[in-house]
C-alpha positions in Angstrom: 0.0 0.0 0.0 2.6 1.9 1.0 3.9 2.5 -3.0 0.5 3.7 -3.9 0.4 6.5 -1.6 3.7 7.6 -2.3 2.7 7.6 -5.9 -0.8 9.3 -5.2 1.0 11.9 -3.0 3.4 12.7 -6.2 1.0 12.8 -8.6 0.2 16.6 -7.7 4.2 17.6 -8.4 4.1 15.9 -11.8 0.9 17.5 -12.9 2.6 20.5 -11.8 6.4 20.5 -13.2 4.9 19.7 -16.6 2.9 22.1 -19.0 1.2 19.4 -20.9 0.0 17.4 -18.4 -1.3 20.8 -16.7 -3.2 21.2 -20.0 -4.2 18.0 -20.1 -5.8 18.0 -16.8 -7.2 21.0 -17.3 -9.3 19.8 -19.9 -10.1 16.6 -18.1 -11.7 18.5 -15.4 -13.5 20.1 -17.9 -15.3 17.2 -18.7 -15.2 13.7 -20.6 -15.2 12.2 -24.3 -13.6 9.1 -24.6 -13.0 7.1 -27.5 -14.2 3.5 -26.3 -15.9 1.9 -23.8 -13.4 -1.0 -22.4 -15.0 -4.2 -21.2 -12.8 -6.6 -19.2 -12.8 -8.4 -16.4 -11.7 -7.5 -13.1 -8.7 -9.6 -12.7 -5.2 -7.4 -11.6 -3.3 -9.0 -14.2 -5.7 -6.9 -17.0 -4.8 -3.2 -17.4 -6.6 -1.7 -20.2 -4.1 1.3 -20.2 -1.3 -1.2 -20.8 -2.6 -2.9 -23.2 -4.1 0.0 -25.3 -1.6 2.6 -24.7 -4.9 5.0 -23.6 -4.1 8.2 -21.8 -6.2 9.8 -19.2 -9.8 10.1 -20.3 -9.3 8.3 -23.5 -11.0 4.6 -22.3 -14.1 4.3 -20.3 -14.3 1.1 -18.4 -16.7 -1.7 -17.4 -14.8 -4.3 -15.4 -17.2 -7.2 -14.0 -15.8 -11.0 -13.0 -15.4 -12.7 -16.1 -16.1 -9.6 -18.1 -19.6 -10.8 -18.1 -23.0 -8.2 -19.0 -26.0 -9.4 -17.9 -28.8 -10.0 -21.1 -30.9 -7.5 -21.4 -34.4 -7.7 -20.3 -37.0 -5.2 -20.8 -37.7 -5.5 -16.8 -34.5 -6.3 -15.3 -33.0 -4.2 -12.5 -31.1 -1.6 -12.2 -27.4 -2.7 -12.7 -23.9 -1.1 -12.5 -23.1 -2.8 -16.0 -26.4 -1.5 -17.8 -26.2 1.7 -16.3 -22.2 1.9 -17.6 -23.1 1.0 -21.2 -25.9 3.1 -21.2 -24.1 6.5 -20.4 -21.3 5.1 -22.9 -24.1 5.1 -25.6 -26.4 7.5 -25.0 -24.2 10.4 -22.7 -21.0 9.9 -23.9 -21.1 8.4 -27.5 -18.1 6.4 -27.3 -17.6 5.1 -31.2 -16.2 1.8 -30.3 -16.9 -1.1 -27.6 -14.1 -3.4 -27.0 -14.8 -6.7 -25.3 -11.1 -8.1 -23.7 -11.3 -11.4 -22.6 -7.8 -12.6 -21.1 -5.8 -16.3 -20.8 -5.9 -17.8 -17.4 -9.0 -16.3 -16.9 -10.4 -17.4 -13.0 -14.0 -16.9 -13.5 -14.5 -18.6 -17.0 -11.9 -21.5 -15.5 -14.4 -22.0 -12.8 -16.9 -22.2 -15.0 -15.7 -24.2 -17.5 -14.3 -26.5 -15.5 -17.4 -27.0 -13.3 -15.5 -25.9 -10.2 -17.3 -26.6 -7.0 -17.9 -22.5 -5.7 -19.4 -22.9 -2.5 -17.0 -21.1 -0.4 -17.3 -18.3 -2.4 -21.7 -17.9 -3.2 -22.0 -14.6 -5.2 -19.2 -15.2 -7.0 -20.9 -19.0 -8.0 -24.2 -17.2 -8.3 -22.5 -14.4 -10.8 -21.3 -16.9 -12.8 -24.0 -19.2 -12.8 -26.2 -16.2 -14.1 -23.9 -14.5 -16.0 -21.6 -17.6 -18.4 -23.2 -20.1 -20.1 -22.8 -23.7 -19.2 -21.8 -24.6 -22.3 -18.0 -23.0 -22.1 -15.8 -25.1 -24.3 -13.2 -27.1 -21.8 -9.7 -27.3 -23.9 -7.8 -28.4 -21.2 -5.4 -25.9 -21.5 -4.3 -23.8 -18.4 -4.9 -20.9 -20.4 -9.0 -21.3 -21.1 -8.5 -19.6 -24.5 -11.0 -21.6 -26.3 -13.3 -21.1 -23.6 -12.5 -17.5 -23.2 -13.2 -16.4 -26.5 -15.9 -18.5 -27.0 -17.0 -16.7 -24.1 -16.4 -12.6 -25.5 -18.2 -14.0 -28.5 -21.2 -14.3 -26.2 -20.7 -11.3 -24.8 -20.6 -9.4 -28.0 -24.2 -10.9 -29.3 -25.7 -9.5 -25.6 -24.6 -6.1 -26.2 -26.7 -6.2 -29.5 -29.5 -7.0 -27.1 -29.4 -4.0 -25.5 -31.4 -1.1 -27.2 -29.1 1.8 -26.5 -26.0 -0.4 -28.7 -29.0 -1.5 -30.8 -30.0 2.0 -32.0 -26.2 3.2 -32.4 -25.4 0.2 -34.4 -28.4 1.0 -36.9 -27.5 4.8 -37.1 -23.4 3.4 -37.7 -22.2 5.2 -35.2 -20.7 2.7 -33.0 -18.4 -0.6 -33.9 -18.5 -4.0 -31.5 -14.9 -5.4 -31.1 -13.9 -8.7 -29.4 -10.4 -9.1 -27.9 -8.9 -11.7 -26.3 -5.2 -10.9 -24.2 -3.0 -13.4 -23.4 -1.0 -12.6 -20.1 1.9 -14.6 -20.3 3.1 -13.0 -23.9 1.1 -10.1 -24.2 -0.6 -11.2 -27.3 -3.6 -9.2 -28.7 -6.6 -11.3 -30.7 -9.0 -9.7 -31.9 -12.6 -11.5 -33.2 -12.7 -11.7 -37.0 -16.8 -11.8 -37.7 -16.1 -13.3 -41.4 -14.2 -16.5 -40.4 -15.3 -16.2 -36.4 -11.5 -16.6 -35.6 -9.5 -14.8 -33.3 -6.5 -13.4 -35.7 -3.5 -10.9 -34.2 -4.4 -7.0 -34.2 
């Protein structure tokens, strides 16, 4: 903890000591129009801003366990993951949605592997609700084939959802599936045409 505060505390002096990050900031505080919305799971080992190169206010993000959004029902609660994907839509605009599933991915593992979560019940009740039962199991450490199989999934619920419906009519908003690998750093991205994950 103790290297996050010292970073937090000297976040102020770099802002400071440098013109464009003043202006930057600045403009930040002004408001918000970011290019994509970032959907990925919540695991530490998945940093959007790594991984995209995005500065400050360029990605907004929806992180859930297993990257999962809930279908969309015409009745269904309120939720942190419709409300996110509605302001992306309908506030903000974003032009693109990426979908980043990663290797060695603990939720769809657990799910794929039929993992016995009973220590753990929202997260079992998450994933019972929220990833199909019908997760490929590859037997490699890494899930991939479950994984993307997985974003794939993901991708056809966001269609479900009427705010990405009407933007996707009007064309002015793309679906994109990714899939990272952790160990290399490897980007996939989903191919519609072929349904095969080819490098970016």
């Amino acid at each position: 903890m103790e290297t996050f505060i010292q970073h937090a505390r000297g976040l102020t002096a770099r802002i400071a000591d440098r013109q464009d990050e003043r202006e930057t900031y600045s403009r930040l505080a002004a408001g918000q129009s970011p290019l994509a919305l970032f959907i990925t799971c919540s695991d530490s080992r998945v940093v959007p801003s790594l991984i995209t190169g995005a500065r400050p206010g360029e990605l907004f993000e929806l992180r859930t366990a297993g990257n999962a959004v809930p279908v969309y029902q015409e009745d269904m609660p309120a939720c942190a993951e419709a409300a996110t994907l509605e302001y992306a839509m309908r506030v903000l605009g974003v032009a693109d949605i990426i979908v980043c599933g990663h290797s060695h991915c603990g939720a769809v593992g657990a799910r794929a592997r039929g993992e016995d979560l009973t220590g753990a019940p929202a997260v079992r009740d998450w994933l019972t609700q929220q990833l199909s039962d019908a997760l490929p199991q590859d037997g490699e450490p890494s899930v991939a084939a479950a994984v993307q199989q997985h974003v794939r999934e993901q991708l056809d619920r966001l269609r479900g959802y009427p705010c990405v419906q009407e933007r996707l009519t009007k064309g002015e908003v793309t679906l994109h599936g990714w899939f990272y690998e952790v160990h290399t750093g490897l980007v996939v991205a989903h191919h519609p045409a072929s349904d095969l994950f080819l490098p970016l």
